[in-house]
PDB file of N, CA, C and O in Angstrom:
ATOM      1  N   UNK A   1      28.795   5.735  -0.648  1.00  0.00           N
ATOM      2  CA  UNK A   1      27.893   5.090   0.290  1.00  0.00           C
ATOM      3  C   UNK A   1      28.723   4.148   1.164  1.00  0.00           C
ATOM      4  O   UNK A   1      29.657   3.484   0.713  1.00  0.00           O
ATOM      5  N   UNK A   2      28.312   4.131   2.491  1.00  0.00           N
ATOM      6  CA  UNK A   2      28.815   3.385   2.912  1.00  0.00           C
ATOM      7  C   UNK A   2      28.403   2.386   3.670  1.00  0.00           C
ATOM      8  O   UNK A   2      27.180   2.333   3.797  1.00  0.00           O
ATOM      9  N   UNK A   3      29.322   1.173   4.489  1.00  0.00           N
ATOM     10  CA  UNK A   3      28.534  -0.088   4.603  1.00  0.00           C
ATOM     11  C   UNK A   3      27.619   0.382   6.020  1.00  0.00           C
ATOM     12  O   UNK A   3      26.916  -0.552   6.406  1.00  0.00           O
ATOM     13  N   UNK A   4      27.519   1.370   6.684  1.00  0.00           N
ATOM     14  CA  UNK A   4      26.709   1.295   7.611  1.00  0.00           C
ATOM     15  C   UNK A   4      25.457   1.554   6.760  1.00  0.00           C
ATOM     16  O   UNK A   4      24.564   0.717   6.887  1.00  0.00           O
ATOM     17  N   UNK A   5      25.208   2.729   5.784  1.00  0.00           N
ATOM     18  CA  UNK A   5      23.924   2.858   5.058  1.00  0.00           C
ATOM     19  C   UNK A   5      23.517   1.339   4.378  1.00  0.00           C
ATOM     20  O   UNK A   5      22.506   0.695   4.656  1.00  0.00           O
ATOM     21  N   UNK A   6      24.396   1.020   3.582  1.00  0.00           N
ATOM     22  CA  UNK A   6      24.025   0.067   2.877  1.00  0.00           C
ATOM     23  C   UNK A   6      22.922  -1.439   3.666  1.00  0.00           C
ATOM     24  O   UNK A   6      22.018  -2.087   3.138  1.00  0.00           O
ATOM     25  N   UNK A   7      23.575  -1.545   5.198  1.00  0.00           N
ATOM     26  CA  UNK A   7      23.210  -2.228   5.947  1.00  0.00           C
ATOM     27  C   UNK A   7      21.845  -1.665   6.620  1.00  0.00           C
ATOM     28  O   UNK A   7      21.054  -2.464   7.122  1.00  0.00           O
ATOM     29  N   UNK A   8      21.666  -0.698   6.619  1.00  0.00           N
ATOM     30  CA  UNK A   8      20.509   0.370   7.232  1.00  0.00           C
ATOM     31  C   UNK A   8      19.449  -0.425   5.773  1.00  0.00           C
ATOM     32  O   UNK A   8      18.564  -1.279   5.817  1.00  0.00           O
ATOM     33  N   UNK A   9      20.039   0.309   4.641  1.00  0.00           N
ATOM     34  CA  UNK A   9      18.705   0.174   4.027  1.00  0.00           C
ATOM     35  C   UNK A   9      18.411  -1.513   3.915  1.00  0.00           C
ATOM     36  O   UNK A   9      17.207  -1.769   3.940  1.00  0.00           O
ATOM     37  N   UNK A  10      19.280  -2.660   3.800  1.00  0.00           N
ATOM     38  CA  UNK A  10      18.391  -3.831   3.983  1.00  0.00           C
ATOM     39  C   UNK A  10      17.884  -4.301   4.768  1.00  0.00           C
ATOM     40  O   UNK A  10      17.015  -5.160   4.620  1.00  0.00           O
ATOM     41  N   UNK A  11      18.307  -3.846   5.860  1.00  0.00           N
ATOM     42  CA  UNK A  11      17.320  -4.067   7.386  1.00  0.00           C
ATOM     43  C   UNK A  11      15.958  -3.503   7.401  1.00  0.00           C
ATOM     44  O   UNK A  11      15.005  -4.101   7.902  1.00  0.00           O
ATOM     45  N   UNK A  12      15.875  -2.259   6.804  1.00  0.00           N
ATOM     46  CA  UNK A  12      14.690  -0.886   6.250  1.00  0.00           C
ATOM     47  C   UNK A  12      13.604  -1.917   5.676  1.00  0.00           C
ATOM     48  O   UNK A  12      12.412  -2.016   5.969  1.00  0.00           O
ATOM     49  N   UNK A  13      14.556  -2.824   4.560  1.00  0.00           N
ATOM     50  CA  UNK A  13      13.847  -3.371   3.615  1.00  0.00           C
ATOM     51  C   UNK A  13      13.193  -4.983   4.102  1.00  0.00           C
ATOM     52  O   UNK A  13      12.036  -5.340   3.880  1.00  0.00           O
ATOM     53  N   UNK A  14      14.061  -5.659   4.678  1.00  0.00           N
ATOM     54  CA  UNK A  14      13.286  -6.353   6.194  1.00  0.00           C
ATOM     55  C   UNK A  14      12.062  -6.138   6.624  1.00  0.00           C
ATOM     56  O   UNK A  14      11.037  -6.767   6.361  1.00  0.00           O
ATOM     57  N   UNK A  15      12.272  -4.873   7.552  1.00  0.00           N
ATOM     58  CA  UNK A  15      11.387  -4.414   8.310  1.00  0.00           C
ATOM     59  C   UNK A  15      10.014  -4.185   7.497  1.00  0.00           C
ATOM     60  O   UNK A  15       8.853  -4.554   7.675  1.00  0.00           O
ATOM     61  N   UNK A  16      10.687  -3.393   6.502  1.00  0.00           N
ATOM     62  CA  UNK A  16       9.007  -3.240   5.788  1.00  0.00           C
ATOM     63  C   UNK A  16       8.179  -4.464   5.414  1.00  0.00           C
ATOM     64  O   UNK A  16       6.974  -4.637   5.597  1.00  0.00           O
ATOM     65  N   UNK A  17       9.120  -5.322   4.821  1.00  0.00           N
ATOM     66  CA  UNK A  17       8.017  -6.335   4.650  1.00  0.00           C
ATOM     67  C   UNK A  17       7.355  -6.842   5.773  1.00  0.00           C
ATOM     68  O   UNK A  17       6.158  -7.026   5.996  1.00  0.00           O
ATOM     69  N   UNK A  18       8.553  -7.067   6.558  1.00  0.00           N
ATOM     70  CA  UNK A  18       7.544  -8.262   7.945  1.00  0.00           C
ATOM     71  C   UNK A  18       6.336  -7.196   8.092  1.00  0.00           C
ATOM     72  O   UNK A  18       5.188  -7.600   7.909  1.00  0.00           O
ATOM     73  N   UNK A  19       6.556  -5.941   8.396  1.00  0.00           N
ATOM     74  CA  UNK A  19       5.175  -5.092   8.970  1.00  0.00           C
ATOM     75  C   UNK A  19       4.134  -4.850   7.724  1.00  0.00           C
ATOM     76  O   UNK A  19       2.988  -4.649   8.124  1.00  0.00           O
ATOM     77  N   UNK A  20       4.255  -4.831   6.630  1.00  0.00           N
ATOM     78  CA  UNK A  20       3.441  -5.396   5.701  1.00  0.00           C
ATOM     79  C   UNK A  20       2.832  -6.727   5.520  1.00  0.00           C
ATOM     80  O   UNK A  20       1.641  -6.738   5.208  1.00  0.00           O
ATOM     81  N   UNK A  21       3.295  -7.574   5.628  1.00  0.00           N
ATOM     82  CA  UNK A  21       2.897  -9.051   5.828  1.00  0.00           C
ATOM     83  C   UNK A  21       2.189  -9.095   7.545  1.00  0.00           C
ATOM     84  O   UNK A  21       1.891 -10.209   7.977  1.00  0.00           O
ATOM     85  N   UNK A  22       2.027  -8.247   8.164  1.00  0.00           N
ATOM     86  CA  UNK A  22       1.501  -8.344   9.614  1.00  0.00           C
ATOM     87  C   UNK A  22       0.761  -7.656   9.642  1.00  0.00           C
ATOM     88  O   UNK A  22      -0.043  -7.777  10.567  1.00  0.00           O
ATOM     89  N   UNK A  23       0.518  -6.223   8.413  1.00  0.00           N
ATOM     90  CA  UNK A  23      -0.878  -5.437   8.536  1.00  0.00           C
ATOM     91  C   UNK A  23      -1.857  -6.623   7.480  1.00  0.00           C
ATOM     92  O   UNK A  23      -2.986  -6.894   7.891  1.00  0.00           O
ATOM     93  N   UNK A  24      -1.447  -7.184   6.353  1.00  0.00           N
ATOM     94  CA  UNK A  24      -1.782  -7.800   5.745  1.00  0.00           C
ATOM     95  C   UNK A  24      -3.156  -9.160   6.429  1.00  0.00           C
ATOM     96  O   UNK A  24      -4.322  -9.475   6.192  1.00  0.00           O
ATOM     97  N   UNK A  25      -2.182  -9.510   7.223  1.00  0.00           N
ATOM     98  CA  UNK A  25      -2.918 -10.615   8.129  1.00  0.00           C
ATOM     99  C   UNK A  25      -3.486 -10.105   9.183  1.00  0.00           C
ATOM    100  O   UNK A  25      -4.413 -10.849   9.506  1.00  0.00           O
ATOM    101  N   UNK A  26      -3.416  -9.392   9.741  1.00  0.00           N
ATOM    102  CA  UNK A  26      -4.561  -8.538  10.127  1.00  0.00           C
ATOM    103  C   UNK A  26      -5.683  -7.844   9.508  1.00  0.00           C
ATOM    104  O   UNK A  26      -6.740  -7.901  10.135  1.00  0.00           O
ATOM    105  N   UNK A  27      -5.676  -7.272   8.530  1.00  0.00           N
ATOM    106  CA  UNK A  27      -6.836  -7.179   7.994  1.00  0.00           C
ATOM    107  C   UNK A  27      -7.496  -8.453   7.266  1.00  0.00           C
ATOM    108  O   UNK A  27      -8.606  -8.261   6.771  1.00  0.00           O
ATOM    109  N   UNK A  28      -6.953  -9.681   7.154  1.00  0.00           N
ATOM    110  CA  UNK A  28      -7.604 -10.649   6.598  1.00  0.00           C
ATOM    111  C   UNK A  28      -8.128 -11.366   7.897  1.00  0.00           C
ATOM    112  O   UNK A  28      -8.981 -12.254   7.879  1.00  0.00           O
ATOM    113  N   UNK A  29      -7.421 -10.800   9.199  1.00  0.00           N
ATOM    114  CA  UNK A  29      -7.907 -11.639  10.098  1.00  0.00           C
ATOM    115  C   UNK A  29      -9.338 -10.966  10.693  1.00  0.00           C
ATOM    116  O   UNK A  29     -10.313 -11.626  11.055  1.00  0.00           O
ATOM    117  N   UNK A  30      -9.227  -9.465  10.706  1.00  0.00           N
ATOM    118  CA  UNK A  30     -10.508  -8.543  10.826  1.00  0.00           C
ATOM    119  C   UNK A  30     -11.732  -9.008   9.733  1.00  0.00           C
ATOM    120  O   UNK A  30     -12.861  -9.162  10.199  1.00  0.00           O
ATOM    121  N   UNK A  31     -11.514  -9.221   8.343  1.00  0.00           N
ATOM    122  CA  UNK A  31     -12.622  -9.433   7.738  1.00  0.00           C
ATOM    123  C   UNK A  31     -12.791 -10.720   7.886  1.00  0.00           C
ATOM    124  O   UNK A  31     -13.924 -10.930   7.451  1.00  0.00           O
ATOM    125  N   UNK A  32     -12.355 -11.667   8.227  1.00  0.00           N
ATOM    126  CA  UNK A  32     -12.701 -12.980   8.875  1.00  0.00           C
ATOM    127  C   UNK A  32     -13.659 -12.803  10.413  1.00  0.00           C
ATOM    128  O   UNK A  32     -14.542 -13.468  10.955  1.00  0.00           O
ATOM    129  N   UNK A  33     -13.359 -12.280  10.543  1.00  0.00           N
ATOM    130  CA  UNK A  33     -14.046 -12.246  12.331  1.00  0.00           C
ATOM    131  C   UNK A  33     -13.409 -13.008  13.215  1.00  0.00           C
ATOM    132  O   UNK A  33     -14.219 -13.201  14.122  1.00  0.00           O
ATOM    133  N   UNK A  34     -12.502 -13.498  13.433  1.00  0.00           N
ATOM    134  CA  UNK A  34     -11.589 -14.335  14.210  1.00  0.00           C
ATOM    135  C   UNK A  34     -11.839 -15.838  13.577  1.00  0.00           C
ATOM    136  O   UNK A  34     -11.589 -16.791  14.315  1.00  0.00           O
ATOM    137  N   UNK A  35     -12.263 -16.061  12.403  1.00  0.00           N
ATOM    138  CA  UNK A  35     -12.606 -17.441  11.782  1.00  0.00           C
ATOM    139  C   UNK A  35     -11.996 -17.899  11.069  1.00  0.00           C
ATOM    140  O   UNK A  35     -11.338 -17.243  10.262  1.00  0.00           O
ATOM    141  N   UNK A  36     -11.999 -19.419  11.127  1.00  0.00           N
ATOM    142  CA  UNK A  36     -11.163 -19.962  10.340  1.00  0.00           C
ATOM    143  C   UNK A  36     -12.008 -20.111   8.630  1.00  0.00           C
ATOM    144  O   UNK A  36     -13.140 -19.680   8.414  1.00  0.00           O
ATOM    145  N   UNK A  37     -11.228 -20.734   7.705  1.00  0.00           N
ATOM    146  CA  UNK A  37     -12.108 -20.679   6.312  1.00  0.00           C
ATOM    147  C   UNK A  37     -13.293 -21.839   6.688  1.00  0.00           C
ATOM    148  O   UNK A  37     -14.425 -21.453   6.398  1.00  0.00           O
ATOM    149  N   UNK A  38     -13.239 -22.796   7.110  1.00  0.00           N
ATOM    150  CA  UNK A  38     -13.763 -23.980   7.305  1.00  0.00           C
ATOM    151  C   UNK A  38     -15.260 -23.736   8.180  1.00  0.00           C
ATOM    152  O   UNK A  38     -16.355 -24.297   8.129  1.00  0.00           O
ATOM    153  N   UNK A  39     -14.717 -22.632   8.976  1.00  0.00           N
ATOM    154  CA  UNK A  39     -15.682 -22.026  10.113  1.00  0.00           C
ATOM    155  C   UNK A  39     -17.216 -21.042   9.661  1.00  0.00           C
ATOM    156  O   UNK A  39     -18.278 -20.882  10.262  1.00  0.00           O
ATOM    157  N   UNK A  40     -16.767 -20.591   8.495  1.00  0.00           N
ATOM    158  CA  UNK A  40     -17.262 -19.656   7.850  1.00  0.00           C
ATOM    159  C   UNK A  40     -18.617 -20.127   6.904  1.00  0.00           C
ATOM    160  O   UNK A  40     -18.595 -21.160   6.235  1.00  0.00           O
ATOM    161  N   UNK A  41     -19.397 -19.516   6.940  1.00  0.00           N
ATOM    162  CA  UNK A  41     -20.474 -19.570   6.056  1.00  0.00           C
ATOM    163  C   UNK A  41     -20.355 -18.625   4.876  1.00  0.00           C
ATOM    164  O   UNK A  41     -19.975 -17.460   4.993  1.00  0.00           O
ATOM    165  N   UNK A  42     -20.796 -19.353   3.422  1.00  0.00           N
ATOM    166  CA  UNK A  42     -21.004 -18.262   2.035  1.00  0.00           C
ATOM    167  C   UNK A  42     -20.909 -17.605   2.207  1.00  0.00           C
ATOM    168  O   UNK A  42     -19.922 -16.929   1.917  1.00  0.00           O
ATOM    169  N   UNK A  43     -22.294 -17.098   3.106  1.00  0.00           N
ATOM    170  CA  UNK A  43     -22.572 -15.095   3.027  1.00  0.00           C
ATOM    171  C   UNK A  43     -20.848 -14.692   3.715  1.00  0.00           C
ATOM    172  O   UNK A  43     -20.159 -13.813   3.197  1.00  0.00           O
ATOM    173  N   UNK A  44     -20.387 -15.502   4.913  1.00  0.00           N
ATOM    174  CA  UNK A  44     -19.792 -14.879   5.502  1.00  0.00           C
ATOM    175  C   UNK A  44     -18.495 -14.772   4.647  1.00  0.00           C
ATOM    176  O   UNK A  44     -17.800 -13.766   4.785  1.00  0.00           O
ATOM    177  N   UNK A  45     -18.156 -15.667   3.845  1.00  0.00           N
ATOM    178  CA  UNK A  45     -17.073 -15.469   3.250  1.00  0.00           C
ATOM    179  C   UNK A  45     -16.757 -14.576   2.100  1.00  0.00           C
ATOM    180  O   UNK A  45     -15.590 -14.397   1.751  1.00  0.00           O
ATOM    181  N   UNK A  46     -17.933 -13.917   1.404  1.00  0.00           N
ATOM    182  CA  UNK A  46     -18.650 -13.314   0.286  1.00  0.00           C
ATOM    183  C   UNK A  46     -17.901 -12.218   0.938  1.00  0.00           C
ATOM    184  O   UNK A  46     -16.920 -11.641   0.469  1.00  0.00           O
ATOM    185  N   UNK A  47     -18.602 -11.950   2.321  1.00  0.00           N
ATOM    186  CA  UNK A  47     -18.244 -10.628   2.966  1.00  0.00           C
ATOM    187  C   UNK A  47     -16.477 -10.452   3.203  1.00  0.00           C
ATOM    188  O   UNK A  47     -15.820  -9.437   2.970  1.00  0.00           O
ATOM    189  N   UNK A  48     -16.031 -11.619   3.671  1.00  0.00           N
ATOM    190  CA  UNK A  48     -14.795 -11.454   4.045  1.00  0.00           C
ATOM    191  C   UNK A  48     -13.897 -10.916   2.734  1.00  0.00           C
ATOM    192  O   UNK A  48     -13.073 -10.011   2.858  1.00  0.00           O
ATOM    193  N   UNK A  49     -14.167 -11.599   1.447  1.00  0.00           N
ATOM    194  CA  UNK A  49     -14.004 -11.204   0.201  1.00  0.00           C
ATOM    195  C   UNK A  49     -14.233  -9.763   0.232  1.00  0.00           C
ATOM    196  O   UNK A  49     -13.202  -9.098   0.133  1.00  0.00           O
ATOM    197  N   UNK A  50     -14.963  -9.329   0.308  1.00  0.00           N
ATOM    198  CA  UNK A  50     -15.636  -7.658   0.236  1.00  0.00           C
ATOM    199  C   UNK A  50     -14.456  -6.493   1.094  1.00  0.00           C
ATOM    200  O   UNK A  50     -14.035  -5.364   0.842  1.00  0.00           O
ATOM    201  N   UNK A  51     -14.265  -7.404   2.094  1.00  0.00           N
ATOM    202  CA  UNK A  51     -13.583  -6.378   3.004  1.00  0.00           C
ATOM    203  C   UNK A  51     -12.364  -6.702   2.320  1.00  0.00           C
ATOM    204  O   UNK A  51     -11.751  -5.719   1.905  1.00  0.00           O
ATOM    205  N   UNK A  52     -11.919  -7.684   2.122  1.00  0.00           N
ATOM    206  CA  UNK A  52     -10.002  -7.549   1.230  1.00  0.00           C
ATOM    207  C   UNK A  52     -10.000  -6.821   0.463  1.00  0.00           C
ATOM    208  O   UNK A  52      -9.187  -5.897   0.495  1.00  0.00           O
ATOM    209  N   UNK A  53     -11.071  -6.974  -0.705  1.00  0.00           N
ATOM    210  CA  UNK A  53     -11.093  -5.928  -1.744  1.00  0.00           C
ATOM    211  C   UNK A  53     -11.201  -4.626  -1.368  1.00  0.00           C
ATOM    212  O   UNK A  53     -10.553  -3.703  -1.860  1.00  0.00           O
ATOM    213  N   UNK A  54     -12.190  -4.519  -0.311  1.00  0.00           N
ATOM    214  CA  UNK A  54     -12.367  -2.480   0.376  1.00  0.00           C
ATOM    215  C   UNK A  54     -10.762  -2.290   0.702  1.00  0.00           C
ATOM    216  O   UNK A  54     -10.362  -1.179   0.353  1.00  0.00           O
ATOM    217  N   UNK A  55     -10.090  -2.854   1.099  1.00  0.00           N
ATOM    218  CA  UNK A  55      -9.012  -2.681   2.400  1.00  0.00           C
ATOM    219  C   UNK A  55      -8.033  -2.415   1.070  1.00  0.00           C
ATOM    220  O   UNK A  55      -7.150  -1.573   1.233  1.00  0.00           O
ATOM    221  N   UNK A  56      -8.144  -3.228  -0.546  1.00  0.00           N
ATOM    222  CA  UNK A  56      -7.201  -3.261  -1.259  1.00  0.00           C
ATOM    223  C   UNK A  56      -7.184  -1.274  -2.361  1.00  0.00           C
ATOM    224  O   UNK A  56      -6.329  -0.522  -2.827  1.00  0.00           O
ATOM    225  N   UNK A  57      -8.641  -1.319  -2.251  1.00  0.00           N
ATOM    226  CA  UNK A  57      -9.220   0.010  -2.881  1.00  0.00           C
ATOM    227  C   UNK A  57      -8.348   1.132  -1.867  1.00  0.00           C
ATOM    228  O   UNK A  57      -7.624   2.096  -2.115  1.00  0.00           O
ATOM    229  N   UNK A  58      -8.794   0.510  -0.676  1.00  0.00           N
ATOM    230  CA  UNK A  58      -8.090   2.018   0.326  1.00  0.00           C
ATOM    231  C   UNK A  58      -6.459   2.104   0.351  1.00  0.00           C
ATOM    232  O   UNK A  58      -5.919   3.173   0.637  1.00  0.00           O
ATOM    233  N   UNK A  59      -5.790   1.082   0.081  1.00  0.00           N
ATOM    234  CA  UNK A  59      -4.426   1.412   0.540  1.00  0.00           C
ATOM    235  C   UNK A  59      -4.280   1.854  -1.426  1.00  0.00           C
ATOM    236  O   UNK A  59      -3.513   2.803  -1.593  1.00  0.00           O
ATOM    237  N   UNK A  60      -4.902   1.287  -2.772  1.00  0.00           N
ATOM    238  CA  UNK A  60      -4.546   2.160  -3.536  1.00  0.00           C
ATOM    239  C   UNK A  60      -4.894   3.910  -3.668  1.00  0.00           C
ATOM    240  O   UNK A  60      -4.240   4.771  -4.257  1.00  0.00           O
ATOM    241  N   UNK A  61      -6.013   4.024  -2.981  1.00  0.00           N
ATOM    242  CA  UNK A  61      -6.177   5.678  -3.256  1.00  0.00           C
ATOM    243  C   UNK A  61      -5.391   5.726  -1.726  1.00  0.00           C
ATOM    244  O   UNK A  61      -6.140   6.507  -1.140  1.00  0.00           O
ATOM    245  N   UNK A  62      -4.540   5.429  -0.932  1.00  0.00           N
ATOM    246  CA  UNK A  62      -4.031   6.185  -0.246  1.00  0.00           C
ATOM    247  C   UNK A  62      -2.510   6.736  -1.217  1.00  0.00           C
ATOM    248  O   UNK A  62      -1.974   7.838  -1.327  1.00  0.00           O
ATOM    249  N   UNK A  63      -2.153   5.215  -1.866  1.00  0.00           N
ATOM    250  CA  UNK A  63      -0.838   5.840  -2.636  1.00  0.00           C
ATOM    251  C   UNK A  63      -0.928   7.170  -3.823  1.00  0.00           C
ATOM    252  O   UNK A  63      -0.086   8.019  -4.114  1.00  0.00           O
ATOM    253  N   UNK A  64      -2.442   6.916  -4.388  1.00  0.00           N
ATOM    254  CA  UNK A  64      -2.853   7.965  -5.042  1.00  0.00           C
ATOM    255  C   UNK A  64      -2.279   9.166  -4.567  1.00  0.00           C
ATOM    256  O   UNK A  64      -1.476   9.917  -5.121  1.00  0.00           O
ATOM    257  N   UNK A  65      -2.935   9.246  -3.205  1.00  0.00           N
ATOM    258  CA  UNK A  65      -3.590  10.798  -2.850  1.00  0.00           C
ATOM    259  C   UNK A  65      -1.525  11.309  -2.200  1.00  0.00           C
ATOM    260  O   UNK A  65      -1.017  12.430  -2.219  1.00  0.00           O
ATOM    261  N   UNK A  66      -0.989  10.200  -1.806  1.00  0.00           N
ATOM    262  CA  UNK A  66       0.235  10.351  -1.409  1.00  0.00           C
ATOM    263  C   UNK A  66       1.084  11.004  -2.757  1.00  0.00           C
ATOM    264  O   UNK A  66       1.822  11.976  -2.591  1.00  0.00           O
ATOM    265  N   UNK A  67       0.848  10.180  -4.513  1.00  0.00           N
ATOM    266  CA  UNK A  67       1.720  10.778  -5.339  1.00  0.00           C
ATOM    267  C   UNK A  67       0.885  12.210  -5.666  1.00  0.00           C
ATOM    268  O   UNK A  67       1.680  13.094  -5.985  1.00  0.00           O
ATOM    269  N   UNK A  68      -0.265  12.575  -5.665  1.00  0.00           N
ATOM    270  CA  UNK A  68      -0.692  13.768  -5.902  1.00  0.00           C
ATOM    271  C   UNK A  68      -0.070  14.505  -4.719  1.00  0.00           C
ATOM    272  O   UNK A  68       0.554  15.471  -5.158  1.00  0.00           O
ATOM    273  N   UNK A  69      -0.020  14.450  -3.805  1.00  0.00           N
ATOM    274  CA  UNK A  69       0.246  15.422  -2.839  1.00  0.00           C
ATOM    275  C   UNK A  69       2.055  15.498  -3.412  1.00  0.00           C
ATOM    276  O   UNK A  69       2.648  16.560  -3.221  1.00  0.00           O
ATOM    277  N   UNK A  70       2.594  14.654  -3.899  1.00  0.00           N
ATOM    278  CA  UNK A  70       4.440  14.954  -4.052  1.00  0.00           C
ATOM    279  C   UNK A  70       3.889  15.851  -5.100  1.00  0.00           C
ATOM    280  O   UNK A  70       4.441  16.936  -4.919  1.00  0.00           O
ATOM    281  N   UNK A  71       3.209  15.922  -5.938  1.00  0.00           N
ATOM    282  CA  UNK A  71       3.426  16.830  -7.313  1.00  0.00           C
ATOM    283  C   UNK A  71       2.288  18.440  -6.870  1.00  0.00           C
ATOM    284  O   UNK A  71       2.399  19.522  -7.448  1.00  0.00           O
ATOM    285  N   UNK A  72       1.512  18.205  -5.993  1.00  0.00           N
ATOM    286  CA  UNK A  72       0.840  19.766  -5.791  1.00  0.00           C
ATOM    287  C   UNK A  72       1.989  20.540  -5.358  1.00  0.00           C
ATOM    288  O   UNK A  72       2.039  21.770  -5.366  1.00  0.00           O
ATOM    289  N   UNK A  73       3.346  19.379  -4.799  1.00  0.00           N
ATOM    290  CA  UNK A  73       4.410  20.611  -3.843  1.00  0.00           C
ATOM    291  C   UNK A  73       5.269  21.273  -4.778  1.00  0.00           C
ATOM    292  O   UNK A  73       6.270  21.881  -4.400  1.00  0.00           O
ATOM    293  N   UNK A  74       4.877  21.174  -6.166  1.00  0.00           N
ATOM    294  CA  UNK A  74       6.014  21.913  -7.431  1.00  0.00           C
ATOM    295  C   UNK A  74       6.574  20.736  -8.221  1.00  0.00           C
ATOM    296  O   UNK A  74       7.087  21.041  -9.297  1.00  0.00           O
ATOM    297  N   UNK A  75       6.570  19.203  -7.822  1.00  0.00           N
ATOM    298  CA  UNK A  75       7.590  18.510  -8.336  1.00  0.00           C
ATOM    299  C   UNK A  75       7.135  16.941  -8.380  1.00  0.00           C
ATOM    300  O   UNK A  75       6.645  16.504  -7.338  1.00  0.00           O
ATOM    301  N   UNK A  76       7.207  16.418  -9.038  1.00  0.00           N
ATOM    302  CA  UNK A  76       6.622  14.700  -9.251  1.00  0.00           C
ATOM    303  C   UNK A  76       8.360  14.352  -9.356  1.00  0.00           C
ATOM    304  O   UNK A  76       9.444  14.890  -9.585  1.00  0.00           O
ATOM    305  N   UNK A  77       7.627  12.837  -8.950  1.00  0.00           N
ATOM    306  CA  UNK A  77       9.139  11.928  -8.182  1.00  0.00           C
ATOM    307  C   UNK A  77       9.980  11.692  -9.696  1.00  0.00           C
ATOM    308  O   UNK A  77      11.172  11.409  -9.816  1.00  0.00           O
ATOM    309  N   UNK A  78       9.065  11.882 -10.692  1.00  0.00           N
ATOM    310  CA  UNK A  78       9.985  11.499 -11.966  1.00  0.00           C
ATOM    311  C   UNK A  78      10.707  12.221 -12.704  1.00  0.00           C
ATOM    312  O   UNK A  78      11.657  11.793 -13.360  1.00  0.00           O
ATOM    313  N   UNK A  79      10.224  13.707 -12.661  1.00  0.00           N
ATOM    314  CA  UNK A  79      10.505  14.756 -13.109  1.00  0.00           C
ATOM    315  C   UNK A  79      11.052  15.788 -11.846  1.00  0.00           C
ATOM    316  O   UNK A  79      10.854  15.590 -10.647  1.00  0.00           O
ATOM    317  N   UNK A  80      11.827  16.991 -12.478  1.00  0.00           N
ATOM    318  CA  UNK A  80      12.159  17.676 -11.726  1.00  0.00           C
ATOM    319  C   UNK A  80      11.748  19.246 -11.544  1.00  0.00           C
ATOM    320  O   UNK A  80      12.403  20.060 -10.893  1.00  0.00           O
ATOM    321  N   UNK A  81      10.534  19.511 -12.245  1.00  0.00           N
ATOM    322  CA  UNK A  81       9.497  20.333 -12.341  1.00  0.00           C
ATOM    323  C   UNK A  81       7.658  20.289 -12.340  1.00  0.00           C
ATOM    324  O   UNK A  81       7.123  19.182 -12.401  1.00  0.00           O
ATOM    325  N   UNK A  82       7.072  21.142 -12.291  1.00  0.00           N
ATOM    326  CA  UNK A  82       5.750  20.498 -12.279  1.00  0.00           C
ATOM    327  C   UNK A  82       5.356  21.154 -13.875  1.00  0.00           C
ATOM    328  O   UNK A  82       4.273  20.774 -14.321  1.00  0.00           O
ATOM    329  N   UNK A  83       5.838  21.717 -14.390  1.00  0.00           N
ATOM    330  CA  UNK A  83       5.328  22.170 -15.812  1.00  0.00           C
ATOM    331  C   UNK A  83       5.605  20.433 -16.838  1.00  0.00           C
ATOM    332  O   UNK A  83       4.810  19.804 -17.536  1.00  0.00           O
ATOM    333  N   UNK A  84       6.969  20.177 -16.507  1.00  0.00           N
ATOM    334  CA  UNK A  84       7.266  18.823 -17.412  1.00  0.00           C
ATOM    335  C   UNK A  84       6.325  17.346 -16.780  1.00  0.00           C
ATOM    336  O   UNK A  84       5.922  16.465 -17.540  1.00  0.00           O
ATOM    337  N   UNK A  85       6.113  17.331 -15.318  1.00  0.00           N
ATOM    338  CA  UNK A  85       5.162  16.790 -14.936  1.00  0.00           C
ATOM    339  C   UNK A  85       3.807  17.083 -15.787  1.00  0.00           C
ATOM    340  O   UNK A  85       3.346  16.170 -16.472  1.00  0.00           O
ATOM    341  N   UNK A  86       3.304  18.081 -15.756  1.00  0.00           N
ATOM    342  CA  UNK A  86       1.920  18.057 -16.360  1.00  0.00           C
ATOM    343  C   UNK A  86       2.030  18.022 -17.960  1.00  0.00           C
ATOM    344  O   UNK A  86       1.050  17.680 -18.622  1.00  0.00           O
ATOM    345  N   UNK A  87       3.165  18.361 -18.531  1.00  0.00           N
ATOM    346  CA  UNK A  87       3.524  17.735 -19.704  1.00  0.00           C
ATOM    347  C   UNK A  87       3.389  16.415 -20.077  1.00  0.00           C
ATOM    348  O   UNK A  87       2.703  16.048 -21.031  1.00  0.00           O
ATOM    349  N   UNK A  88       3.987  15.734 -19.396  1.00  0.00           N
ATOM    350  CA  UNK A  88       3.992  14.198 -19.749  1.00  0.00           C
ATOM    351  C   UNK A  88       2.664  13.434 -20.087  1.00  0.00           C
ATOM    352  O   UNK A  88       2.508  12.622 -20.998  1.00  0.00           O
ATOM    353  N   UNK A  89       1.567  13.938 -18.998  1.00  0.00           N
ATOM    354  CA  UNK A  89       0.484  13.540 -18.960  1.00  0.00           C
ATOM    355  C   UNK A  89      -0.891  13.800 -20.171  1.00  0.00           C
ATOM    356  O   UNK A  89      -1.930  13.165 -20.349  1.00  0.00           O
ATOM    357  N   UNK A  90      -0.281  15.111 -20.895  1.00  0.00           N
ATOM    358  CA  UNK A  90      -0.942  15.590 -22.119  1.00  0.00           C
ATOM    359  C   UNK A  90      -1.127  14.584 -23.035  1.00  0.00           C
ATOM    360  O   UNK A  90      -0.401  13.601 -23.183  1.00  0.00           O
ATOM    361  N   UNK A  91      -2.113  14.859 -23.638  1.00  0.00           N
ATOM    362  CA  UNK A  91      -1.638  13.400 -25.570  1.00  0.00           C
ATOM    363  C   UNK A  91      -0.984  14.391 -26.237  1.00  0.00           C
ATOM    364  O   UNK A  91      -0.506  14.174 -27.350  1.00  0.00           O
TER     365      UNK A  91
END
């Protein structure tokens, strides 16, 4: 490996966060309604609660549906077959 990769992937690893930490606050800023906490009423904050949690449900079944789709293609990220894949998962 060399130092141009090596430098690639911590910049990679940079990048992802800031744009994670910026979808992040955006969707907290969407289920807010442009409001501050102070601004907000119960119901409204009940709701704002509601939408973090929806927003937290959707990005886990997106990773879901992302590791099912690596293993329908013959192969899970851990294993290097899909027979020992569906092995593992047996009792």
């Amino acid at each position: 490996m060399n130092l141009n990769s090596i430098i690639n992937k911590i910049v990679n690893m940079f990048v992802r966060k800031a744009v994670n930490h910026g979808i992040d606050k955006g969707i907290g800023y969407a289920a807010r309604k442009g409001k501050s906490e102070a601004q907000m009423t119960p119901m409204e904050r009940t709701q704002a609660q509601k939408g973090r949690e929806m927003a937290k449900r959707a990005r886990k079944a997106a990773s879901i549906t992302r590791r099912l789709g690596r293993r329908r293609r013959g192969r899970c990220a851990a294993h290097h077959s899909m027979r020992k894949c569906l092995d593992s998962f047996r009792p």
